[in-house]
Residue frames as a rotation matrix with the C-alpha (Angstrom) as fourth column:
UNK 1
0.191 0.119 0.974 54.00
-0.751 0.657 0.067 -76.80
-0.632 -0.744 0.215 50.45
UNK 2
-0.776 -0.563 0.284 55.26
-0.511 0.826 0.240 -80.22
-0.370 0.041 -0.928 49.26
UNK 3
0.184 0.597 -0.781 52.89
-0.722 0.621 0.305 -82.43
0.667 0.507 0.545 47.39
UNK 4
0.277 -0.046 0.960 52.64
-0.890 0.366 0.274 -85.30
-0.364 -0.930 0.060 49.51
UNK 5
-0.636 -0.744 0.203 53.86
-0.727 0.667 0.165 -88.99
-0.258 -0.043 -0.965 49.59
UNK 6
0.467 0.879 0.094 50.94
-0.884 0.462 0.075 -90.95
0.022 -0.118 0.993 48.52
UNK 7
-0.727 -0.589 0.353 51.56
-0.685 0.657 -0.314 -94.52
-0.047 -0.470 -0.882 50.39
UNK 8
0.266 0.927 -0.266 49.04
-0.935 0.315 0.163 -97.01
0.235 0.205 0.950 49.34
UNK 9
-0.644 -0.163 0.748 48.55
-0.675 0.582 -0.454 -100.31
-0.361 -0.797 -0.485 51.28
UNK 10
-0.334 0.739 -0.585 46.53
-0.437 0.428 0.791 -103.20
0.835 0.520 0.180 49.59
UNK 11
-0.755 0.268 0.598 44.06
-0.655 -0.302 -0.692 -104.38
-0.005 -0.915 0.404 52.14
UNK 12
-0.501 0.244 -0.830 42.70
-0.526 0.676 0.516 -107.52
0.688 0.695 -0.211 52.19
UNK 13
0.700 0.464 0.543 40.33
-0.673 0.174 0.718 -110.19
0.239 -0.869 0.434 54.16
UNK 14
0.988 -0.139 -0.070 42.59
0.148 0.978 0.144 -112.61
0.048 -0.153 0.987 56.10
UNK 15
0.344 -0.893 0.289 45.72
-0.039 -0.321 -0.946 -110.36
0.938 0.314 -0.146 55.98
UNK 16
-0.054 -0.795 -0.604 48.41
0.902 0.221 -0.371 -110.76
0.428 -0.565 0.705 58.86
UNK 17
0.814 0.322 0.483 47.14
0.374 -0.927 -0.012 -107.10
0.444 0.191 -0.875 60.48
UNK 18
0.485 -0.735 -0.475 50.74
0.372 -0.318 0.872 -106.70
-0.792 -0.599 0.120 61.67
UNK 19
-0.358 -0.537 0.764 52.40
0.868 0.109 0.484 -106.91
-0.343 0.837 0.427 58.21
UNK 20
0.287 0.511 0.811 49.57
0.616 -0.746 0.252 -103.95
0.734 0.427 -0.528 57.39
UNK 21
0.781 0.381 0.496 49.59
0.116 -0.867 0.484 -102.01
0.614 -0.321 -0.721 60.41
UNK 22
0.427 -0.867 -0.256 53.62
0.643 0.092 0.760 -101.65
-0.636 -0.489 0.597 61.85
UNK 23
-0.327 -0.606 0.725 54.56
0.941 -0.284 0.186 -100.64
0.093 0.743 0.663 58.63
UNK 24
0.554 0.665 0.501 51.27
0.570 -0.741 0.354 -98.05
0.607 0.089 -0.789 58.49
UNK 25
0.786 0.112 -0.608 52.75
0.616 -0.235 0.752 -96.54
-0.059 -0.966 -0.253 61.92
UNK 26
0.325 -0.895 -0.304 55.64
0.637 -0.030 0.770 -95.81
-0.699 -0.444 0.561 60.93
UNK 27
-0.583 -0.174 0.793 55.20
0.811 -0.185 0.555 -94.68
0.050 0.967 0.249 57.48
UNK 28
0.451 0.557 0.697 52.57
0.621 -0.757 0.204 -92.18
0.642 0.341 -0.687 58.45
UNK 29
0.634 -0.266 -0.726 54.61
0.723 -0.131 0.679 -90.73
-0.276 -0.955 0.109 60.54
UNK 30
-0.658 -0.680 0.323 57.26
0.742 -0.512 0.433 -88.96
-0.129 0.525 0.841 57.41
UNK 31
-0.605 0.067 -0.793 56.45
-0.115 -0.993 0.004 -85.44
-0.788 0.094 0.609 56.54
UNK 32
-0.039 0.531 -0.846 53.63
-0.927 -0.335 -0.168 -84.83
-0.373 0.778 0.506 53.81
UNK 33
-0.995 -0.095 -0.032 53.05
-0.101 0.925 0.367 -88.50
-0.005 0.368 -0.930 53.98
UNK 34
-0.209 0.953 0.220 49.33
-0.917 -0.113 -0.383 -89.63
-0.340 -0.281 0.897 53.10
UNK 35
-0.845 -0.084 0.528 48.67
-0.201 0.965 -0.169 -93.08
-0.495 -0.249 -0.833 53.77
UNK 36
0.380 0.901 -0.209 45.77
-0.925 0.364 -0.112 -95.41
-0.024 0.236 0.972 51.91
UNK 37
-0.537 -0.029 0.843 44.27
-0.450 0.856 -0.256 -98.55
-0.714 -0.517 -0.473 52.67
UNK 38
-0.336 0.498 -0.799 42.96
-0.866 -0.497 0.054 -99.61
-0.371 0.710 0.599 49.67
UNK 39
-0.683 0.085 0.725 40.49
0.148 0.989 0.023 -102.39
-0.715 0.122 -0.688 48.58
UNK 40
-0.557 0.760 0.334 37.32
0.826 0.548 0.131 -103.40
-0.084 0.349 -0.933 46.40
UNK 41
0.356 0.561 0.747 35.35
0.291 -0.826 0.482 -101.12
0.888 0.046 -0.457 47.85
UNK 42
0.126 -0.138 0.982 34.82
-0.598 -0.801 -0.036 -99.28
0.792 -0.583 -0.183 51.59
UNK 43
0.705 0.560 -0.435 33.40
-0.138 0.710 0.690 -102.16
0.696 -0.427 0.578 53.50
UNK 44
0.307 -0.546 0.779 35.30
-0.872 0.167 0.461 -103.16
-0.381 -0.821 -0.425 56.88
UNK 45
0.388 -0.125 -0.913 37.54
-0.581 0.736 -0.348 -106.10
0.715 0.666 0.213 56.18
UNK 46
0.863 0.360 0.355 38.38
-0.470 0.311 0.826 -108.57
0.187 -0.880 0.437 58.11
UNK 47
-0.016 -0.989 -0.145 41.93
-0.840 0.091 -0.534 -109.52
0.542 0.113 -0.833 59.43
UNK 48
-0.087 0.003 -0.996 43.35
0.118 0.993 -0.007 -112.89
0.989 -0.118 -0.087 60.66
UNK 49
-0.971 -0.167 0.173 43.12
-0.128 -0.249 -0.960 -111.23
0.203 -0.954 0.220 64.69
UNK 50
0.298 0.842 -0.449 38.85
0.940 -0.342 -0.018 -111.23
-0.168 -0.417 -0.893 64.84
UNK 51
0.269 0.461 -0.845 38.95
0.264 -0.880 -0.396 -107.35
-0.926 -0.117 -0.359 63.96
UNK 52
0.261 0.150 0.954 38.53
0.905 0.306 -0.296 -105.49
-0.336 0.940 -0.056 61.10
UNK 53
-0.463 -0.582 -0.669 40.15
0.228 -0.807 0.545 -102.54
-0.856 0.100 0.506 59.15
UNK 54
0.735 0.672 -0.093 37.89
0.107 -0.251 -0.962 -99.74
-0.670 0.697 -0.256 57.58
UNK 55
-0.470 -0.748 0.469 39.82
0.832 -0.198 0.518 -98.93
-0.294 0.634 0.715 53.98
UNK 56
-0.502 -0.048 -0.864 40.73
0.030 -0.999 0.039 -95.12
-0.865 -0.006 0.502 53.54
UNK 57
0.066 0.213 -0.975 39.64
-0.825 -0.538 -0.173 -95.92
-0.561 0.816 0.140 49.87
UNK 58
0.561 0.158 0.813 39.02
0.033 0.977 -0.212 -98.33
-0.827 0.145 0.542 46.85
UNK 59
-0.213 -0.629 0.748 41.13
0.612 0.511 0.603 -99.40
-0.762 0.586 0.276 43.90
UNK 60
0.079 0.440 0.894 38.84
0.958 -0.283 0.054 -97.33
0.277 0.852 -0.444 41.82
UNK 61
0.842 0.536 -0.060 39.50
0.497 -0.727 0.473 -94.37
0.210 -0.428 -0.879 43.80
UNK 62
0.409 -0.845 -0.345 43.12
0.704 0.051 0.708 -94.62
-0.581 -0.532 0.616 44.46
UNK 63
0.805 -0.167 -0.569 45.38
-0.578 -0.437 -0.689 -91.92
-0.133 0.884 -0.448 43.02
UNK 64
0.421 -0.860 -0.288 48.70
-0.300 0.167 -0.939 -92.43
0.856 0.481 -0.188 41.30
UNK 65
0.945 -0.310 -0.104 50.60
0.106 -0.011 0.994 -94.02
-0.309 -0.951 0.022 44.89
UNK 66
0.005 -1.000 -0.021 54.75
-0.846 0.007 -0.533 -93.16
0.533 0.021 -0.846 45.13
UNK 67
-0.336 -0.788 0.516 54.54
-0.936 0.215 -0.280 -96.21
0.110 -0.576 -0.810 46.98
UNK 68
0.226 0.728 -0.647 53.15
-0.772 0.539 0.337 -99.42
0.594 0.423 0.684 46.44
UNK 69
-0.800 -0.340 0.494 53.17
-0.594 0.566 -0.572 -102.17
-0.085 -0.751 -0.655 49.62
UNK 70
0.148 0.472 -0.869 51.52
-0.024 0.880 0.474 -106.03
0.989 -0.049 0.141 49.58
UNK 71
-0.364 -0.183 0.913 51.50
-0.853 0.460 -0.248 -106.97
-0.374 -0.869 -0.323 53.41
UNK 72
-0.697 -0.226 -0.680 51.05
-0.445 0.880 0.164 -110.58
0.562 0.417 -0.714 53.53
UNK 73
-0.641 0.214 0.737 48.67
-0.747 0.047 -0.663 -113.57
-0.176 -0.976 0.130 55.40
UNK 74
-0.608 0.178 0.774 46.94
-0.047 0.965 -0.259 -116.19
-0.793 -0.194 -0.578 55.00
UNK 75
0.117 0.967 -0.227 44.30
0.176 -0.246 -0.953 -114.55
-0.977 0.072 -0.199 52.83
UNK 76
-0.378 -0.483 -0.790 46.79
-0.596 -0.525 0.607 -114.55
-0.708 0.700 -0.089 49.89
UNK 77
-0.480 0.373 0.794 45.20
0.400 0.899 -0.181 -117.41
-0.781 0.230 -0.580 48.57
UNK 78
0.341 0.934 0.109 42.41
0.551 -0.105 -0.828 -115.96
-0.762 0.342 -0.550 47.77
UNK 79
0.239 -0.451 -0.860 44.85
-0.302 -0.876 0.376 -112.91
-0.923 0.170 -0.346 45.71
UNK 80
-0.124 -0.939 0.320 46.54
-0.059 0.329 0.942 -115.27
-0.991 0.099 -0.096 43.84
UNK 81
-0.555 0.279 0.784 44.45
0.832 0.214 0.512 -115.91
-0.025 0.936 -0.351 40.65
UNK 82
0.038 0.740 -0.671 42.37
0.711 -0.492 -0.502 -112.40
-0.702 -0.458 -0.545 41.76
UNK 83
-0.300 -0.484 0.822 42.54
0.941 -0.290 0.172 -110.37
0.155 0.826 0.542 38.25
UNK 84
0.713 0.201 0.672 40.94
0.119 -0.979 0.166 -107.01
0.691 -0.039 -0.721 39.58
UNK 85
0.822 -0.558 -0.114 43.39
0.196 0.089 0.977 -107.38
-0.535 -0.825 0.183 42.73
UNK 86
-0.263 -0.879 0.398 46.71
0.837 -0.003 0.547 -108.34
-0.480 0.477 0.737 40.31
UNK 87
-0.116 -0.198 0.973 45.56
0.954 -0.295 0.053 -105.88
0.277 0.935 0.223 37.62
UNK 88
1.000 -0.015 -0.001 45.06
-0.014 -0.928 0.373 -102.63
-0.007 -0.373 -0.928 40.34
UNK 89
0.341 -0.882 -0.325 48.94
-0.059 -0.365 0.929 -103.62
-0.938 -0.298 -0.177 41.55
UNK 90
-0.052 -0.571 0.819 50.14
0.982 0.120 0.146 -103.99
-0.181 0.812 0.555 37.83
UNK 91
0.648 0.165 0.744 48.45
0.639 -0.649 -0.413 -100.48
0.415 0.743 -0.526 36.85
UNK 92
0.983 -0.164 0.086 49.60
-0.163 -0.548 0.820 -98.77
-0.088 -0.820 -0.565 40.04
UNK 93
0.239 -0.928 0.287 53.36
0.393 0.363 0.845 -100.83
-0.888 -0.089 0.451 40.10
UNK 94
0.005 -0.480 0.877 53.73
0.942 -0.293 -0.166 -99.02
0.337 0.827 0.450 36.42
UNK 95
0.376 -0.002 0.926 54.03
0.336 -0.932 -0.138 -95.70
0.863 0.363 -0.350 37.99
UNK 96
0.935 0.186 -0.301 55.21
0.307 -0.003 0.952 -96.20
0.176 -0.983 -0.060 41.46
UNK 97
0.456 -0.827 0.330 58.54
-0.887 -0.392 0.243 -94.86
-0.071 -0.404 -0.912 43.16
UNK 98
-0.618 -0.786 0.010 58.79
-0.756 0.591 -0.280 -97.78
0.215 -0.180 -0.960 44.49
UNK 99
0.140 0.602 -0.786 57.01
-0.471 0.739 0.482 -101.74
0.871 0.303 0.387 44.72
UNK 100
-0.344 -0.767 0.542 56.74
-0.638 -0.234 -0.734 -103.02
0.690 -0.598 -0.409 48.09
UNK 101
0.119 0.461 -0.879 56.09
0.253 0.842 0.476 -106.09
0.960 -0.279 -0.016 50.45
UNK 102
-0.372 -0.549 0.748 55.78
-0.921 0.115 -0.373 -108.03
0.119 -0.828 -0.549 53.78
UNK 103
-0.366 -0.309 0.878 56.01
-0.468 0.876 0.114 -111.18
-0.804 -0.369 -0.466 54.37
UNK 104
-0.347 0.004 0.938 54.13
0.609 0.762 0.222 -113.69
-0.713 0.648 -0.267 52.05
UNK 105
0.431 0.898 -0.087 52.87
0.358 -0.259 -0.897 -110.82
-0.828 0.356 -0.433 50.09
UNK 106
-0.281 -0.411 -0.867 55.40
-0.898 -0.205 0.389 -110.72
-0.338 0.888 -0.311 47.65
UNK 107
-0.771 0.293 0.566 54.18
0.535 0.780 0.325 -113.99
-0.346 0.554 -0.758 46.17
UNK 108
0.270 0.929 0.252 51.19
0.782 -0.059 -0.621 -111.61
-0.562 0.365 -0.742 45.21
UNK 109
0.295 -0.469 -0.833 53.62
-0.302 -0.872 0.385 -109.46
-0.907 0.138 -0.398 43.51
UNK 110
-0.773 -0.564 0.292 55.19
-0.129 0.590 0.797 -112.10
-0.622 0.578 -0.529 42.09
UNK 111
-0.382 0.616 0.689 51.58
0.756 0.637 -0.150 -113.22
-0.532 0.463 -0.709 40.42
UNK 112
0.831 0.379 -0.406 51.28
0.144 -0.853 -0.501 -109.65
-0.537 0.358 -0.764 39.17
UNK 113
0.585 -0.654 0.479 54.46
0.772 0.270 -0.575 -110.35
0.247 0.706 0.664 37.37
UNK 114
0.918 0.149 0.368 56.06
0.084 -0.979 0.187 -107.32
0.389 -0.141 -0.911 39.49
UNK 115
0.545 -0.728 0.417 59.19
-0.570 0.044 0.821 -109.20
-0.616 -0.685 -0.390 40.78
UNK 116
0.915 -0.359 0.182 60.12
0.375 0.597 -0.709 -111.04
0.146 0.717 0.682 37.32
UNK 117
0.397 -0.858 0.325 63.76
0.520 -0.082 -0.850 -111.23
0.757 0.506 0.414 37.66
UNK 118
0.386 0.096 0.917 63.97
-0.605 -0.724 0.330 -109.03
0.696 -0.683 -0.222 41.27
UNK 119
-0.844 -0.023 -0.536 65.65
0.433 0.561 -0.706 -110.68
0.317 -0.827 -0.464 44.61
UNK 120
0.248 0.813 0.527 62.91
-0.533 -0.340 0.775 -110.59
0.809 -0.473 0.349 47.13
UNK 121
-0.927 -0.032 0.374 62.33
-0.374 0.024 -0.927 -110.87
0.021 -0.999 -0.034 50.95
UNK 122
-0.046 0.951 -0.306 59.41
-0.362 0.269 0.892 -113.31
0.931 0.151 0.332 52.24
UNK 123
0.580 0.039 0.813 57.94
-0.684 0.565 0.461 -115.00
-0.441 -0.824 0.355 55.75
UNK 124
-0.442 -0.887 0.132 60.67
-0.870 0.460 0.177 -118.01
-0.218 -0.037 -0.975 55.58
UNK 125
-0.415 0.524 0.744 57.68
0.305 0.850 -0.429 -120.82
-0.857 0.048 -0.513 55.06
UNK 126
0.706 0.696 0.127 56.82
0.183 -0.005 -0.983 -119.23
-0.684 0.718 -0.131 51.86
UNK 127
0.179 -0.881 -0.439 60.29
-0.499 -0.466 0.731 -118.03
-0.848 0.088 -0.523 50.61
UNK 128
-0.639 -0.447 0.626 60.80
0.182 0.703 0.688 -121.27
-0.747 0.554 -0.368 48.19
UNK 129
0.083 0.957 0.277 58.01
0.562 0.185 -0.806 -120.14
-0.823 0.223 -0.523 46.22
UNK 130
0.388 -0.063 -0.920 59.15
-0.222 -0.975 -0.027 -116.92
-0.894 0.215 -0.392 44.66
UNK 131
-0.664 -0.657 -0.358 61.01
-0.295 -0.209 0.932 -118.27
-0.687 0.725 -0.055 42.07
UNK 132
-0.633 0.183 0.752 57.93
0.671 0.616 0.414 -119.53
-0.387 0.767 -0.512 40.60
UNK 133
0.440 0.705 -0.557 57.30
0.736 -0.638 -0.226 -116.56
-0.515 -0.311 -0.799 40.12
UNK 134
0.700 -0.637 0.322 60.33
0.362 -0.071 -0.929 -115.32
0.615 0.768 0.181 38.16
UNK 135
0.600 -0.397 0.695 61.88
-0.700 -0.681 0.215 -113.50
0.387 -0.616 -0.686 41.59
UNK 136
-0.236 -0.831 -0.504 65.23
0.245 0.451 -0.858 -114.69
0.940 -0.326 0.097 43.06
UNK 137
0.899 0.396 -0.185 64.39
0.226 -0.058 0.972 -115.49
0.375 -0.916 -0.142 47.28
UNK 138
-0.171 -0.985 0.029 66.64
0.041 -0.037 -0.998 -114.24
0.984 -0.169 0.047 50.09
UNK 139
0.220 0.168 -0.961 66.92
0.832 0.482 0.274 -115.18
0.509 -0.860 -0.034 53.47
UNK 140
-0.729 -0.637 -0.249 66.81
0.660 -0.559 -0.502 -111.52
0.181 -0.531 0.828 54.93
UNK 141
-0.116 0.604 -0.789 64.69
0.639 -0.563 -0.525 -108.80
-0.761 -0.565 -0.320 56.96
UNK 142
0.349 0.485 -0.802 65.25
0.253 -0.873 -0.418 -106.79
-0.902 -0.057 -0.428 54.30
UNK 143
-0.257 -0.693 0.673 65.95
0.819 0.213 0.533 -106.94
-0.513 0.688 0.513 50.72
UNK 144
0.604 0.433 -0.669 66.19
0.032 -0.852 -0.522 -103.66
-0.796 0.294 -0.528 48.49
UNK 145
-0.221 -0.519 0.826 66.64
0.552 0.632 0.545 -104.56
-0.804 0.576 0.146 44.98
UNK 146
-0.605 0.284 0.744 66.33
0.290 -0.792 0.538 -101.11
0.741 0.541 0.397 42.40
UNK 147
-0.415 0.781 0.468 62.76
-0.660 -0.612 0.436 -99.75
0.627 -0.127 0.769 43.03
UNK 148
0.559 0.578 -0.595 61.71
-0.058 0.743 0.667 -103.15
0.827 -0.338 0.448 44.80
UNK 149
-0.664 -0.548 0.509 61.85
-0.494 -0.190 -0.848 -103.30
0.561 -0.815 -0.145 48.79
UNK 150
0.031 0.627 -0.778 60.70
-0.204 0.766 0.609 -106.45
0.978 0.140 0.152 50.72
UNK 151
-0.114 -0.233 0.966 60.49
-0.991 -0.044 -0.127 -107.16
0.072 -0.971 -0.226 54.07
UNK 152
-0.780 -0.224 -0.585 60.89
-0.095 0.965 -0.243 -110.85
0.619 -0.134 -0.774 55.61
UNK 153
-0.147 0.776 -0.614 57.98
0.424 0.610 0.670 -112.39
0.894 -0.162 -0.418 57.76
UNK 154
0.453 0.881 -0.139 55.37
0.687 -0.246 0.684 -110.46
0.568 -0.405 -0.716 59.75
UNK 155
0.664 -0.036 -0.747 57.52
0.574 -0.615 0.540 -108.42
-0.478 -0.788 -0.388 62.57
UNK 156
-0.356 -0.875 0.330 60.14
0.830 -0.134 0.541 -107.46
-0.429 0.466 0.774 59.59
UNK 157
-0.139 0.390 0.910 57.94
0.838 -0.444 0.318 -105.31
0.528 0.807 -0.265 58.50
UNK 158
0.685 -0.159 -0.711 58.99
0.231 -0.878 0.419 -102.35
-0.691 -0.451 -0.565 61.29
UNK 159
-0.171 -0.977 0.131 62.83
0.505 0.028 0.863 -102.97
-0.846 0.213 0.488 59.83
UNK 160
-0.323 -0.326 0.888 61.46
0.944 -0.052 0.324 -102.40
-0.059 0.944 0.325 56.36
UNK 161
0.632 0.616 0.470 59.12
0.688 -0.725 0.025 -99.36
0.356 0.308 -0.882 57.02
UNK 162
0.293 -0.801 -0.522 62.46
0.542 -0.310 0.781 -98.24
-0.787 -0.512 0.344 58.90
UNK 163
-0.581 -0.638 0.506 64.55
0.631 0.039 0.775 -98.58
-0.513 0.769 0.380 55.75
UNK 164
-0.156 0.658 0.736 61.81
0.988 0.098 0.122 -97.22
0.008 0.746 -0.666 53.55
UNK 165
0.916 0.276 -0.290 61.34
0.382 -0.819 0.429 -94.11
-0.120 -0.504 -0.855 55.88
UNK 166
0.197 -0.383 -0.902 64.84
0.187 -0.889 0.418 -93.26
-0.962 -0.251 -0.103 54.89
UNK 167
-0.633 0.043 0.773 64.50
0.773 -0.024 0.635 -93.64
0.046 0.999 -0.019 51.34
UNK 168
0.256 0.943 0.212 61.87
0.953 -0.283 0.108 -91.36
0.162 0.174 -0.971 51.64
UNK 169
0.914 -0.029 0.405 62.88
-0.140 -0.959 0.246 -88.69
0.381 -0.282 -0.880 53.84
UNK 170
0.123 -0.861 0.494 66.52
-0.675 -0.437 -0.594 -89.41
0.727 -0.261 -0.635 55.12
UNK 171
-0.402 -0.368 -0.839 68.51
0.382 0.765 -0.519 -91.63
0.832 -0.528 -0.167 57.51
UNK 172
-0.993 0.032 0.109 68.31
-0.111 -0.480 -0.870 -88.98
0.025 -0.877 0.480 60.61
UNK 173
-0.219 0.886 0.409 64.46
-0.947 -0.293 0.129 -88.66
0.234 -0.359 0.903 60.45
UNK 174
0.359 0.627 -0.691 64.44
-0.439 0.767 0.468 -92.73
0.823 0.136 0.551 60.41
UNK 175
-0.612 -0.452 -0.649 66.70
0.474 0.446 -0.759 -93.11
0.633 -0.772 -0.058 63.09
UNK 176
-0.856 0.409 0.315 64.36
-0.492 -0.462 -0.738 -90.56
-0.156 -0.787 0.597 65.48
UNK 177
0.212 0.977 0.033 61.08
-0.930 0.191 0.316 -92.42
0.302 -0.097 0.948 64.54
UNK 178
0.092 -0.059 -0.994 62.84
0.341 0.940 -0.024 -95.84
0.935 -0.337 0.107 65.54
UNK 179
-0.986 -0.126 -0.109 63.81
0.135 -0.227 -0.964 -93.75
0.097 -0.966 0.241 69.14
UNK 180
-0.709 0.669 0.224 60.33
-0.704 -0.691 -0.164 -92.21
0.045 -0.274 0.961 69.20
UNK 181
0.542 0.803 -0.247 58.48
-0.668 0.590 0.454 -95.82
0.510 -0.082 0.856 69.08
UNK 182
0.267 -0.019 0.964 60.93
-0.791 0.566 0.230 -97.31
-0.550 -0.824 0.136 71.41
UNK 183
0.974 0.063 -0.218 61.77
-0.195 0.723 -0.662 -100.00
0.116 0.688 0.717 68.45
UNK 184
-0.037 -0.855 0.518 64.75
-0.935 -0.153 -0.319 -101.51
0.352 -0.496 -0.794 70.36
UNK 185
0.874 0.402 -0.272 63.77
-0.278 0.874 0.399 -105.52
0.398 -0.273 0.876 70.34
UNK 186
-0.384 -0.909 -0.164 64.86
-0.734 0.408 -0.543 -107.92
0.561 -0.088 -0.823 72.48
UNK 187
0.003 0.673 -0.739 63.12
-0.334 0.697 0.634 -110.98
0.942 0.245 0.227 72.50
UNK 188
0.312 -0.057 0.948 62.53
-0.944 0.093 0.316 -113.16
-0.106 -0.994 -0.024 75.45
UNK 189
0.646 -0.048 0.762 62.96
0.361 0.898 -0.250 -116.16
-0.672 0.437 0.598 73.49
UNK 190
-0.407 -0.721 -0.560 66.03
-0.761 -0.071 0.645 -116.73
-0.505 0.689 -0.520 70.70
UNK 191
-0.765 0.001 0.644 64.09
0.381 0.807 0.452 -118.71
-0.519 0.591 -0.617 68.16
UNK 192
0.397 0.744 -0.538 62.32
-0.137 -0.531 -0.836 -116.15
-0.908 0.405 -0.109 65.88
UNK 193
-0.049 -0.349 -0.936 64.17
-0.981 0.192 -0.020 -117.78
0.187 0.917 -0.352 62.42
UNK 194
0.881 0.265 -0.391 64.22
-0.389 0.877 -0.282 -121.99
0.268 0.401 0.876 61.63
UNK 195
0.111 -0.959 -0.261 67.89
-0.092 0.251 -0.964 -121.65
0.990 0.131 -0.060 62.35
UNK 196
-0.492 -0.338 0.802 67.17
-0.719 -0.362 -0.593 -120.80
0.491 -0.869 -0.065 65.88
UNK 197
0.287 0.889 0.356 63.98
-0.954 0.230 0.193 -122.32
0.090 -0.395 0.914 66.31
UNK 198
-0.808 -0.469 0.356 65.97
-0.424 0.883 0.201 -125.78
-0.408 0.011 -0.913 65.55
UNK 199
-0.807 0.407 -0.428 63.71
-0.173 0.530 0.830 -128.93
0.565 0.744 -0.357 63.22
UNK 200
-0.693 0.631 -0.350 61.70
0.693 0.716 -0.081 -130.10
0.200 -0.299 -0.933 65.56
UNK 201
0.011 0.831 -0.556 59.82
0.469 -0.495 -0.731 -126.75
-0.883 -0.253 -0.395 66.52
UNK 202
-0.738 -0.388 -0.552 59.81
-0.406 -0.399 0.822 -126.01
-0.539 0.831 0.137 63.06
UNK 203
-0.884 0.207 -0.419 58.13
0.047 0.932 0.360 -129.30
0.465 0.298 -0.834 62.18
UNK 204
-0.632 0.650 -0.422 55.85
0.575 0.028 -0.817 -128.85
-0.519 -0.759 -0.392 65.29
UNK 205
-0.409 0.470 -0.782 54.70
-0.232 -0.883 -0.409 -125.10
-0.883 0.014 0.470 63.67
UNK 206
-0.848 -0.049 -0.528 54.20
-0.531 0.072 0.844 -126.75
-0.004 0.996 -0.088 60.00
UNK 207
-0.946 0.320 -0.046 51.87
0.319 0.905 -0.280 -129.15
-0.048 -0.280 -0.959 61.61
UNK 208
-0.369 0.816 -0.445 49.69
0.571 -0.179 -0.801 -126.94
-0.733 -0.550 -0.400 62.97
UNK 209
-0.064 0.445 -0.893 49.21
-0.356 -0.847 -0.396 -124.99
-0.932 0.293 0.212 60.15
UNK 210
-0.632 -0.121 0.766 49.21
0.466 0.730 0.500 -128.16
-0.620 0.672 -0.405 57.77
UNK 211
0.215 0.701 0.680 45.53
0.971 -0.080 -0.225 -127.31
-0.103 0.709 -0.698 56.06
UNK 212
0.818 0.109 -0.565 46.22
-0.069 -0.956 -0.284 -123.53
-0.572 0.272 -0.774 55.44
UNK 213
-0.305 -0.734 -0.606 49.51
-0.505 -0.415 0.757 -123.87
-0.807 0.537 -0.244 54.21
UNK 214
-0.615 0.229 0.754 48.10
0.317 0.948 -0.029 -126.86
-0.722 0.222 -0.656 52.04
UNK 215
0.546 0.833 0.087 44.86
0.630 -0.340 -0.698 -124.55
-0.552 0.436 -0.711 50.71
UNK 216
0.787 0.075 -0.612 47.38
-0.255 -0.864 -0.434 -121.74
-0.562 0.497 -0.661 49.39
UNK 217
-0.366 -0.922 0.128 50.32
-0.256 0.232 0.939 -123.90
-0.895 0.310 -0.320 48.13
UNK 218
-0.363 0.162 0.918 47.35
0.704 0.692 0.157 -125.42
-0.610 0.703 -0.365 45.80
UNK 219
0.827 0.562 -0.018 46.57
0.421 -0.640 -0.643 -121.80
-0.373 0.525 -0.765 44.63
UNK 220
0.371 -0.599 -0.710 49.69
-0.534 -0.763 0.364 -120.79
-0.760 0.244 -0.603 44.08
UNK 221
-0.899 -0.287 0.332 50.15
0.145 0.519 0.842 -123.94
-0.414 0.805 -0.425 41.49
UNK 222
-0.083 0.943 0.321 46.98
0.900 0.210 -0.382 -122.93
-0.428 0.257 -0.866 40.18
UNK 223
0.245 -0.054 -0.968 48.19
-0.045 -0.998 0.044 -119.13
-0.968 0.033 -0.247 39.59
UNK 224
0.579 -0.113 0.808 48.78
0.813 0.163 -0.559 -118.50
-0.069 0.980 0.186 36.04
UNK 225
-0.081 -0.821 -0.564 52.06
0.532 -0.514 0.672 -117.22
-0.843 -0.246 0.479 35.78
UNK 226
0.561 0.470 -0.682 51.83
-0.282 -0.665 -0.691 -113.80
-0.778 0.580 -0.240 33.56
């Protein structure tokens, strides 16, 4: 039998529980794949939805992962200067397959010094950031740059566990788990990018989220870059 795929997820309070749990679906889905959720400790955490997600397992527990994934969310803040947080994905990101995001949660790569020099994929309101970080931004669902694979903001993160799923195991097995979840979008609405959405409902969406974006822009100038 195959040694399995060991797929480790950082797991955080305040995370985006799409960005965590699209990707999860899909990814546990490959052959002799074995998924972890991994924080602190065991403790239910809380996502940005009002429910919480138990973790399979804790930083101190974690083995060696072939895969290493940041989902992203509001809660990165809190990541950003976090030195047991940065210094699990540094030990872990020196032996992985492969280093992996969604959405803003490569900016918590970046502060683990894991994208120095790397193109990266981010949510499109956080995108301008990366380079302080040493990582080169791109405006795409899906960037796959060497060992580093990023997804773009919050629903990108099927596309990437797509992509990922044939790195892993093959194009054909990723094309039958997109048929087998139905993963065949088609919005009701054409404004799911800034380009579509047009300035003003752009503007409108910045508004409302003025004091959050506001609390982590001042942590990410507050990160100490490695």
């Amino acid at each position: 039998m195959n040694e399995h795929i060991q797929i480790g997820f950082l797991l955080f309070p305040n995370l985006t529980q799409l960005d965590l749990t699209g990707p999860v679906q899909i990814l546990s889905r490959l052959p002799n794949a074995k998924v972890h959720l991994l924080w602190k400790n065991t403790a239910p955490v809380m996502t940005d939805a009002g429910f919480a997600i138990v973790p399979t397992g804790s930083f101190e527990g974690s083995p060696q992962l072939d895969v290493l994934c940041v989902p992203g969310g509001f809660g990165i803040g809190e990541l950003l200067a976090d030195r047991e947080t940065l210094d699990f994905l540094r030990r872990q990101g020196a032996g992985a397959r492969y280093i992996t995001s969604v959405c803003n949660g490569s900016l918590v790569l970046g502060a683990a010094g894991l994208l120095d020099g790397y193109r990266s994929a981010c949510h499109w309101m956080w995108r301008k950031y990366l380079p302080r970080f040493g990582a080169e931004p791109v405006a795409q669902r899906i960037v796959h740059d060497r060992n580093r694979i990023s997804g773009g903001g919050v629903t990108a993160g099927i596309d990437f566990s797509l992509a990922l799923a044939a790195e892993l195991a093959g194009e054909e097995l990723a094309k039958t788990l997109q048929l087998a979840f139905e993963y065949d979008p088609q919005p009701p609405f054409d404004c799911g990018s800034p380009e579509k959405a047009g300035a003003e409902r752009v503007m409108r969406l910045q508004a409302l989220q003025a004091g959050r974006i506001a609390a982590i822009e001042q942590r990410i100038d507050e990160a100490a870059l490695y």
